[in-house]
C-alpha positions as a printed Julia matrix, in Angstrom:
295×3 Matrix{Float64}:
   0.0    0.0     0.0
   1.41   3.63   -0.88
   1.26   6.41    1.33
  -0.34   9.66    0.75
   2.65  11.81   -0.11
   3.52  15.41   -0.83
   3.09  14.35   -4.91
  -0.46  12.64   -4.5
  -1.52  15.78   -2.16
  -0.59  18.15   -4.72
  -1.8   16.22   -7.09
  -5.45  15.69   -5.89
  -5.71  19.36   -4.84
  -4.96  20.39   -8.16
  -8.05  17.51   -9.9
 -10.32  19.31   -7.31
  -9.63  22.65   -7.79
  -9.42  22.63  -11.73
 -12.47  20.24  -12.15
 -10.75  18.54  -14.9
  -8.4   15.49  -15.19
  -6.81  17.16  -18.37
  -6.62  20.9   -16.5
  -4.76  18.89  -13.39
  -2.53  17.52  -15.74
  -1.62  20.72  -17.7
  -1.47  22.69  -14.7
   1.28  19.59  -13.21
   3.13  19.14  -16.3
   2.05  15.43  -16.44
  -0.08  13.68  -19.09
  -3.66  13.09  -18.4
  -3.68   9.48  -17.95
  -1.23   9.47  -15.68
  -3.42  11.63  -13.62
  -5.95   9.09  -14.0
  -4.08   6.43  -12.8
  -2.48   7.85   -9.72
  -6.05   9.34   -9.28
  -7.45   5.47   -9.5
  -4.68   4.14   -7.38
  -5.33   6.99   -4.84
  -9.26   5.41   -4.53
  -7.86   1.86   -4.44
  -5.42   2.57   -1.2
  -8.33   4.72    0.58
 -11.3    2.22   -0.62
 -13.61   4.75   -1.03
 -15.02   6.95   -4.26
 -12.99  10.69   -4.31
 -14.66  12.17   -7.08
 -17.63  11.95   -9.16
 -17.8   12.3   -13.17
 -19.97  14.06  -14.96
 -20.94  16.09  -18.7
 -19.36  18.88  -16.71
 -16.0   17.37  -15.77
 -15.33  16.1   -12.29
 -16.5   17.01   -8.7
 -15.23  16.03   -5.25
 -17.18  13.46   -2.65
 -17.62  14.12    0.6
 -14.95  11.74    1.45
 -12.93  14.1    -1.46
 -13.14  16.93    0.24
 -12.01  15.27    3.43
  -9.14  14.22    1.76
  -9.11  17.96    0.05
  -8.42  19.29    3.28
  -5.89  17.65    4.74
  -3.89  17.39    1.28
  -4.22  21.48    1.26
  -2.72  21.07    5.04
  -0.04  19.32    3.86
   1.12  21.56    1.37
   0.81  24.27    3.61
   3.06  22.52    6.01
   5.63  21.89    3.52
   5.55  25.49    2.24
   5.87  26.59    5.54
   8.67  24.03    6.05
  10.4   25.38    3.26
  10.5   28.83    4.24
  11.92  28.11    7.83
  14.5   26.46    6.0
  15.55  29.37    4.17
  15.03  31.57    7.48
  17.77  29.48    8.93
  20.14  30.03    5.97
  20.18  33.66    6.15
  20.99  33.16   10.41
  17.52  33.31   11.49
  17.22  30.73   14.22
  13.54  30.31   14.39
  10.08  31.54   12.92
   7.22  32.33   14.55
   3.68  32.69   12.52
   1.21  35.09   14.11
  -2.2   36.45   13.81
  -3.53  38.99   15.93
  -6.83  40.59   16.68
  -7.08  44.47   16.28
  -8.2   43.84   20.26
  -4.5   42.23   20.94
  -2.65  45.27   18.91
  -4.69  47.83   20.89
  -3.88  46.36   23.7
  -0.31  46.71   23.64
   0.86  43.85   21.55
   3.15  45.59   19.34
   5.43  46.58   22.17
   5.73  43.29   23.91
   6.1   42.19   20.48
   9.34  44.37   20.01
  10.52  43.89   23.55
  10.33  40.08   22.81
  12.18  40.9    19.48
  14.68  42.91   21.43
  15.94  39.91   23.32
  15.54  37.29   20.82
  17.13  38.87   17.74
  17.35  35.28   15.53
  13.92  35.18   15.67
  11.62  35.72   12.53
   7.97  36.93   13.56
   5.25  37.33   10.56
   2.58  39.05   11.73
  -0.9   39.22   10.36
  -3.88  41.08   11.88
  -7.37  39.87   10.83
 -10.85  39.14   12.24
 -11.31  36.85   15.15
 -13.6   34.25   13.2
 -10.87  33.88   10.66
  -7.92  33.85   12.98
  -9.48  30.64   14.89
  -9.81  29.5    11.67
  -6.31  30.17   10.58
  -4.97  28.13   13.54
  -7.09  25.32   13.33
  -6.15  25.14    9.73
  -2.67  25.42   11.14
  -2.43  28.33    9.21
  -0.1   30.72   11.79
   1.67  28.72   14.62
  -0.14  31.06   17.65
  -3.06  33.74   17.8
  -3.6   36.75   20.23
  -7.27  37.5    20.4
  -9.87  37.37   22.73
 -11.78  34.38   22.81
 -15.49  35.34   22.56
 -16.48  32.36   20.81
 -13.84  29.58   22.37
 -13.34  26.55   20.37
 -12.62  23.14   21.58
 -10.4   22.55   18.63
  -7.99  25.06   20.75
  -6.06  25.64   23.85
  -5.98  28.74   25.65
  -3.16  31.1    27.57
  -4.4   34.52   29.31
  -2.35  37.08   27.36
  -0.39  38.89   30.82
  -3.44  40.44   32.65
  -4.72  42.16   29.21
  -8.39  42.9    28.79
 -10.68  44.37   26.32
 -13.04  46.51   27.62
 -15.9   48.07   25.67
 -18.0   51.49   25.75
 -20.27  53.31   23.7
 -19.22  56.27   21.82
 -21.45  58.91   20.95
 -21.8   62.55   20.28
 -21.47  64.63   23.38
 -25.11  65.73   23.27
 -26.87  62.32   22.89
 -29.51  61.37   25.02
 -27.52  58.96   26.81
 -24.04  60.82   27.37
 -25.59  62.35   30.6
 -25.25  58.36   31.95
 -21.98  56.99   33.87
 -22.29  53.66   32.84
 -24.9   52.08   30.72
 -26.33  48.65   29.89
 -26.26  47.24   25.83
 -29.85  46.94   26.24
 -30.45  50.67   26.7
 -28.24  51.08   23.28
 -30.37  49.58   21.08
 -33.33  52.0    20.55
 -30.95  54.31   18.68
 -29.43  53.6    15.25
 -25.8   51.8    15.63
 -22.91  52.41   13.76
 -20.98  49.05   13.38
 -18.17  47.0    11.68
 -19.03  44.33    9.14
 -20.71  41.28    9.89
 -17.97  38.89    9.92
 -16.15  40.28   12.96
 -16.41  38.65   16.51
 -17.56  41.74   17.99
 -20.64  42.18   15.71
 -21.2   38.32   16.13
 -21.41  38.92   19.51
 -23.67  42.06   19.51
 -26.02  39.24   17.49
 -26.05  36.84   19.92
 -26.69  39.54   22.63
 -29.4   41.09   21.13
 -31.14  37.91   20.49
 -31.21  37.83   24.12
 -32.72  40.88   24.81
 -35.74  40.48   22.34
 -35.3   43.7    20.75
 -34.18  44.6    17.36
 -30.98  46.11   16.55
 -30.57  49.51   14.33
 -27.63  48.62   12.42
 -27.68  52.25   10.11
 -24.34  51.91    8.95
 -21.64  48.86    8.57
 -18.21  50.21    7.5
 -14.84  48.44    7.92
 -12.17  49.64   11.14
 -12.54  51.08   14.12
 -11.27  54.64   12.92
 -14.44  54.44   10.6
 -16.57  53.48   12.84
 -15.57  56.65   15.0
 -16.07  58.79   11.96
 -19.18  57.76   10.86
 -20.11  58.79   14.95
 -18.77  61.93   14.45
 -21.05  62.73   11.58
 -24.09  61.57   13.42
 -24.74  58.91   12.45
 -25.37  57.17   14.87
 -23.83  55.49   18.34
 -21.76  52.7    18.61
 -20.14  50.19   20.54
 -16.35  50.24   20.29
 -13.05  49.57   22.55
 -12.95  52.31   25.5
  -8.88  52.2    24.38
 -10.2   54.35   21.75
 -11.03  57.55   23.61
  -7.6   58.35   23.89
  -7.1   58.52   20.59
 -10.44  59.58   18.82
 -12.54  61.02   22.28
 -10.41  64.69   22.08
  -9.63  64.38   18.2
 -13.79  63.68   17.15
 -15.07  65.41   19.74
 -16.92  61.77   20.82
 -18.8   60.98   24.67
 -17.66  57.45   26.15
 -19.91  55.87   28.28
 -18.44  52.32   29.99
 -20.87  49.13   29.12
 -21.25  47.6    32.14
 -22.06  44.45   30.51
 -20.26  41.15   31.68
 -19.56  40.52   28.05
 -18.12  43.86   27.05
 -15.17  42.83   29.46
 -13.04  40.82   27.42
  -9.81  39.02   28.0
  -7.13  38.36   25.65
  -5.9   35.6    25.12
  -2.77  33.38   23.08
  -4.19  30.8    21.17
  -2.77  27.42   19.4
  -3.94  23.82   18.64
  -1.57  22.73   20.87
   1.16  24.47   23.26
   3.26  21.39   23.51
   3.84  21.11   19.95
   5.2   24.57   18.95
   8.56  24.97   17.78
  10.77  26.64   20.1
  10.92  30.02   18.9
   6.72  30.03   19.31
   7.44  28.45   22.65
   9.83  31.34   23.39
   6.95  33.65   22.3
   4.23  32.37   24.26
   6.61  32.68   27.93
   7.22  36.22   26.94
   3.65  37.08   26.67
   2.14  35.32   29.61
């Protein structure tokens, strides 16, 4: 029997992303029927059908894109393999791949990141901010070796580390002659009977806002979706609305805008941060390195 190897992964990933035996081939330099045959053998050693044929050339099974997914995995891993070589060519002595949460950066991230940096100057970090949903994603795909985010919707897939004693703390920002900037603190529920200025629908927070107002039986009024923090705040400023946002932002926008914080008071708006990875154990040392530092 013949292991799945790098060859057949590439090779199958390439059949289900072209939709065409004779596309695979072109696209691997390779003539179509041996395609066919590795794809045959490939169904022989698993025992089970990978793809379907049809007029309109060839679609994956559910046990296909099964297979789809951990073939794509084990590209990545050689890719990333592959670069870590060449790190260690040039002197670097170990590569850490991180994604980060716009929470984690505004939360001081960038300094422990160049303190850790400081002290560990062999070390190779990539950093890549992006939405919470997709940075669980990203590690579970074992996309990025370790995540700093907070973990709003926790997955069991994942382990978690408290990030030092960071939190994420939210408010609601408004124009200084709202109805509720007279209040000291305020609850989400009294929030929602004025239109809300928001980010998009994919991020955590917004998720989260869903699931909250579900609770509360009362419907939301989303006015205005725009993408950032920064243009959330603007679109505030203009009047558009009020929204909910990190209180770490009235430093920079409160004075600048001319925007009214009011704390949430909330036991969701207090939000921890968090490091994130499938598994701890299992990173390579520089990650290892990383994860001591921040903790």
């Amino acid at each position: 029997m013949r292991n799945v190897d790098s060859n057949l992964a590439k090779m199958f990933v390439a059949i289900a992303e072209e939709g065409s035996i004779a596309r695979a081939a072109a696209r691997e330099n390779i003539v179509p029927s041996a395609v066919s045959k590795r794809l045959a053998e490939l169904e022989a050693m698993l025992g089970v059908a990978l793809v379907e044929r049809g007029r309109r050339g060839i679609a994956v099974t559910p046990a296909g894109e099964t297979l789809l997914y951990h073939a794509r995995l084990i590209l990545q891993a050689i890719d990333h393999m592959h670069a870590e070589m060449s790190d260690y060519v040039q002197g670097v002595r170990g590569h850490v791949t991180l994604r980060v949460s716009a929470s984690s950066l505004l939360s001081g991230l960038p300094l422990d990141i160049q303190g850790f940096l400081a002290l560990n100057r062999q070390v190779k970090i990539t950093i890549e901010e992006r939405e919470t949903p997709l940075i669980v994603r990203d590690i579970i795909e074992s996309k990025a070796d370790l995540a700093v985010a907070p973990a709003m919707f926790p997955s069991e897939e994942l382990q978690y580390l408290p990030y030092k004693d960071k939190t994420y703390d939210f408010a609601v920002a408004m124009l200084p002659d709202h109805p509720l900037a007279a209040l000291e603190t305020i609850s989400y529920s009294q929030t929602l009977s004025f239109d809300q200025v928001e980010q998009n629908q994919a991020t955590a927070v917004v998720q989260l806002m869903d699931h909250v107002t579900r609770q509360c039986a009362v419907t939301r009024r989303t006015r205005i979706r725009v993408r950032g923090w920064e243009a959330v705040c603007r679109m505030i400023s203009y009047g558009m609305g009020i929204g909910i946002v990190p209180s770490v932002l009235e430093a920079s926008y409160g004075a600048f805008l001319k925007l009214h914080f009011v704390p949430l008071t909330d036991n969701w708006a207090h939000q921890r941060i968090y490091l994130i990875a499938r598994d701890f154990e299992a990173l390579p040392a520089a990650s290892k390195a990383l994860v001591k530092y921040l903790r």
